[in-house]
N, C-alpha and C positions, 0 to 999 in steps of 0.2 A: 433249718433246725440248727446245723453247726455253726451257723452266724449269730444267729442268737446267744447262741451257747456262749461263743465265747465273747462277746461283746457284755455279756451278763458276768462270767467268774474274768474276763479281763478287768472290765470294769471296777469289779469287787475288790481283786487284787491291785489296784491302782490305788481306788480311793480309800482304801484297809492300810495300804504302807503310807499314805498322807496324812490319814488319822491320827494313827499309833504315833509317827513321830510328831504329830502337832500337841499331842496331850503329855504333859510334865506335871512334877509335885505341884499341887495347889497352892504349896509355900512360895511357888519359883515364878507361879505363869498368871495369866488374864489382866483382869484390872486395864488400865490406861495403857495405849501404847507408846512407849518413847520418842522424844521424836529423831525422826529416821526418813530414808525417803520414803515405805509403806505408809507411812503416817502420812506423808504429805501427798499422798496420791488417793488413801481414803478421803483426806479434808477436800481435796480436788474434787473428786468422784461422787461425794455423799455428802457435801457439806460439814460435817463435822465426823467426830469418832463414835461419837452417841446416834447421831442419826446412823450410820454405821448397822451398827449395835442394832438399832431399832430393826431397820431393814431387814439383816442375816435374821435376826430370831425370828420375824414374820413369813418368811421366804420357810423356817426349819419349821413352824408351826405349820403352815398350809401346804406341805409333803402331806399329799394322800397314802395312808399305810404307809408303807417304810421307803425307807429313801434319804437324800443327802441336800444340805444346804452346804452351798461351797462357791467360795468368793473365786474370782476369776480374774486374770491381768487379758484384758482383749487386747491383740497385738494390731487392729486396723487402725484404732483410734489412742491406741496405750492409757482407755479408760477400764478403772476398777468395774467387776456386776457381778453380782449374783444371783447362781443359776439351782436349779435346782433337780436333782438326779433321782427319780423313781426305779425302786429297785437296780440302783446305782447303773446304771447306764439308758440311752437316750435313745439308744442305736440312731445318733448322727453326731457328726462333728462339728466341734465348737470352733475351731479357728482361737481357742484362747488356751492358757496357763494356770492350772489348779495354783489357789495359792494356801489356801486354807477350807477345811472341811470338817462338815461334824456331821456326824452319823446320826440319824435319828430315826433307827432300824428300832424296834423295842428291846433287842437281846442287848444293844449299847447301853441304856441305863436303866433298867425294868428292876433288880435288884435293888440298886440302891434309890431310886426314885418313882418306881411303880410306872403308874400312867401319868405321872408328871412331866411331861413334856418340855415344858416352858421354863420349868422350874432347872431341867439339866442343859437347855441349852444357855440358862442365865449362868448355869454356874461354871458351864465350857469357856464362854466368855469370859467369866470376871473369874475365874480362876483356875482354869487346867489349859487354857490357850499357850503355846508356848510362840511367842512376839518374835523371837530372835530367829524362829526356823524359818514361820513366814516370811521377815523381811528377807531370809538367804531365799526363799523363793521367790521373791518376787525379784530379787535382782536378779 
């Protein structure tokens, strides 16, 4: 029970303070990434920044009920993936580095986007990602 427990509000508290700080004014953030080494390790990883793009939103779509799509730096191979966290933790360990996460718990965008889904992880992407926190994390 208390493993659970706290592998469940650990979890939450983890990928909750990854969130908040990945998301900035929509004036400030998403869109294209600069290039940087994140960029160059997405173009590595995924072929391009769109294909990218493609993959995270597919991986935030097919989260059964609530749960988290979040890019990851694997440290065996120092390649980019994306994992995907139900009811934000897995209860096991990944062996990798959160780099970027967006919550697709329904209390995350249910307000301003209903059951639109697809619609808030496009607009996380191309406009409340903030580019410059990830690249400090992935370095």
């Amino acid at each position: 029970h208390w493993s659970k427990q706290c592998a469940f509000h650990g979890g939450g508290h983890a990928l909750h303070g990854l969130f908040w700080n990945i998301m900035i004014p929509t004036s400030k953030g998403g869109g294209v990434l600069d290039p940087c080494t994140l960029a160059d390790a997405i173009v590595s990883s995924f072929g391009s920044f769109e294909s990218f793009k493609k993959q995270f939103t597919a991986a935030a779509l097919a989260v059964e009920g609530s749960g988290w799509a979040i890019l990851h730096y694997r440290r065996d191979d120092g390649a980019l993936i994306i994992l995907q966290a139900e009811n934000q933790h897995k209860l096991s360990v990944w062996n990798t580095t959160p780099i970027l996460a967006v919550d697709v718990w329904e209390h995350a965008y249910y307000i301003d986007y209903r059951n639109a889904r697809a619609k808030f992880v496009e607009v996380f992407l191309n406009s409340l990602a903030n580019w410059d926190f990830a690249e400090a994390n992935f370095a």
